[in-house]
N, C-alpha and C positions, 0 to 999 in steps of 0.2 A: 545703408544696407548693413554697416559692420552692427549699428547700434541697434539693429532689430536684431540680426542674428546674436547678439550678447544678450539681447532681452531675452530671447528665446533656451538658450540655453541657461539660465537663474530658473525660467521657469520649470525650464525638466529637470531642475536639480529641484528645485522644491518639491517637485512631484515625486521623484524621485523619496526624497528624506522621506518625504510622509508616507509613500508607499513601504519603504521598507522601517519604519515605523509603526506600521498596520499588520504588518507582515509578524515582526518582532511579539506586538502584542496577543495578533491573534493567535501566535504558538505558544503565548504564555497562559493565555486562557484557554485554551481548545488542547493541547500537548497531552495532559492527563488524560481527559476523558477520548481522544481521539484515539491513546495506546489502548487504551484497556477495552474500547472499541473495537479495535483492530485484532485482540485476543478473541475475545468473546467472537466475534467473527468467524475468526482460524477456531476454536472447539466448535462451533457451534458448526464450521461447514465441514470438520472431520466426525461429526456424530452424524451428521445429516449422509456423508458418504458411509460411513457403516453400518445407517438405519436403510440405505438406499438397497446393498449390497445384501446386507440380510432380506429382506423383504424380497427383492428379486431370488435369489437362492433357494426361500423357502417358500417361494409362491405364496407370501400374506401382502395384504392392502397395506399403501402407505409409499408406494416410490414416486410416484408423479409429485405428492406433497414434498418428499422431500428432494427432490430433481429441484422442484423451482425455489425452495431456500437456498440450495445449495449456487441457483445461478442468481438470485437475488443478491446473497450474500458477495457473493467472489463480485458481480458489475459494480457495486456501493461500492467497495474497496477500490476496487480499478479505476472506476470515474472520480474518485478522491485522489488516487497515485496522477492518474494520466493528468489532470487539472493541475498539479505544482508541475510537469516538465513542461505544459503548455507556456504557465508563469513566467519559465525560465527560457522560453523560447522567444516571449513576448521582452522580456529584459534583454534576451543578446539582442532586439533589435532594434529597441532604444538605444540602444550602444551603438549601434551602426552609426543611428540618426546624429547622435549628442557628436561619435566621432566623425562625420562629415561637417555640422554646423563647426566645430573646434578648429577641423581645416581651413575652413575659408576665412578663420579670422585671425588674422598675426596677433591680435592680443589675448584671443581665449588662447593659443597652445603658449603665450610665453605665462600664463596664467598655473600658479601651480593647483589650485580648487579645481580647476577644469579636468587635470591631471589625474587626480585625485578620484574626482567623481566618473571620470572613465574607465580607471582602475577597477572600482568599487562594481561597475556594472558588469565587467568584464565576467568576476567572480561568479559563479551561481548560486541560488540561494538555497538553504538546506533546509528545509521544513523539520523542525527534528518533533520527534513523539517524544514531551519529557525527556528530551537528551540520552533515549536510549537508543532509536535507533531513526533513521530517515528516513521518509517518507518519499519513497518513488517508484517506477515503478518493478525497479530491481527489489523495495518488498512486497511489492504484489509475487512476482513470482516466489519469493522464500514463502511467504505463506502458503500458497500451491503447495510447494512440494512439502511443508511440512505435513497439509490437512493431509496432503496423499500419503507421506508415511507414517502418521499414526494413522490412517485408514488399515495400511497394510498387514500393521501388526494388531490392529484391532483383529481382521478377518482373520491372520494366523491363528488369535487365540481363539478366535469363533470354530475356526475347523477343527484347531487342537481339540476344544472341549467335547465337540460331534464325536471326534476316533473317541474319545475316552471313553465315554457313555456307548457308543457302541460297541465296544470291546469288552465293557463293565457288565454289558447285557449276553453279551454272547458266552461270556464265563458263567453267567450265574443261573441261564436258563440251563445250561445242563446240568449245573449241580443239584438246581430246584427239579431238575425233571429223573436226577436218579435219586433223591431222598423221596422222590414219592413212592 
C-alpha cells in the first residue's frame, strides 16, 4: 500500500512539473499578444459603448451591432479571466489529494521533495500578461470600469460639443437676422 501510494504521489509531481511548465511556457508565448488583446478589447468595447450611446441619443442605426461586440467582446475576456481561477481551483485540489496521499505515508511527509511540492501547490498560479498585469478575474472588472469611464467622458464631451454648437447657433441666428 505504502509503495503504490509513493508511486502515486512521483506521479502527480511529474504531472505537476510539466503542468506548471506548460503553464510557464504558454505565458511566455501567449503574454504579449494576450495583453495587447485585452487592450484592443477595453478600446474597442469603450468605442463600441459610445457608438452605442450616440446612436440611441440621436435615434441613427447601429446599436444592436454594437450591443453585441460589446457583449462578444466583455464574455471572450471573462471566459479567458474565469478559466485561470478555475486552474487554480483545480490546483488547490490536487493539493488536497497529494496532501492526503503524503499523510498516510511516514515516508513521503519525512520526505523533504513531498514538502516541497505541497508547498509549491499551495501557492496560486499567476497568469501574468507580459509581466504587466494578472490575469483574473479582478482584470475583468478593471477593464469594465475603465471601458465605462472613458465611455463617460466620451459622452461629456459629446454633450459638451451639442451646448456648444447650440449656443454658437442661437448667437448667430440673431445677428444674421438683424444684418439683414
Amino acid at each position: 500500500m505504502k509503495l503504490n501510494l509513493e508511486k502515486e504521489f512521483y506521479r502527480l509531481e511529474n504531472i505537476f512539473v510539466d503542468l506548471q511548465e506548460q503553464v510557464d511556457q504558454l505565458m511566455t508565448v501567449m503574454g504579449w499578444p494576450t495583453l495587447f488583446r485585452s487592450l484592443y478589447d477595453t478600446v474597442s468595447v469603450s468605442l463600441s459603448l459610445y457608438f452605442a450611446i450616440d446612436s440611441l441619443a440621436n435615434q441613427r442605426p447601429g446599436l444592436s451591432n454594437n450591443l453585441c461586440l460589446i457583449v462578444y467582446r466583455f464574455m471572450g475576456f471573462l471566459l479567458l479571466a474565469s478559466n485561470t481561477d478555475e486552474f487554480n481551483k483545480e490546483r488547490e485540489e490536487s493539493g488536497r489529494k497529494l496532501r492526503r496521499i503524503i499523510s498516510s505515508s511516514s515516508t513521503l511527509q519525512d520526505c523533504k521533495q513531498a514538502t516541497k511540492a505541497l508547498k509549491e501547490l499551495e501557492k496560486p498560479v499567476q497568469f501574468s500578461l507580459a509581466s504587466f498585469v494578472t490575469l483574473n478575474r479582478g482584470t475583468f472588472a478593471s477593464m469594465c470600469g475603465i471601458a465605462v469611464s472613458y465611455t463617460v467622458v466620451a459622452v461629456q464631451f459629446m454633450l459638451g460639443d451639442d451646448t456648444k454648437t447650440d449656443s454658437h447657433l442661437a448667437v448667430s441666428i440673431p445677428t444674421t437676422t438683424a444684418l439683414s
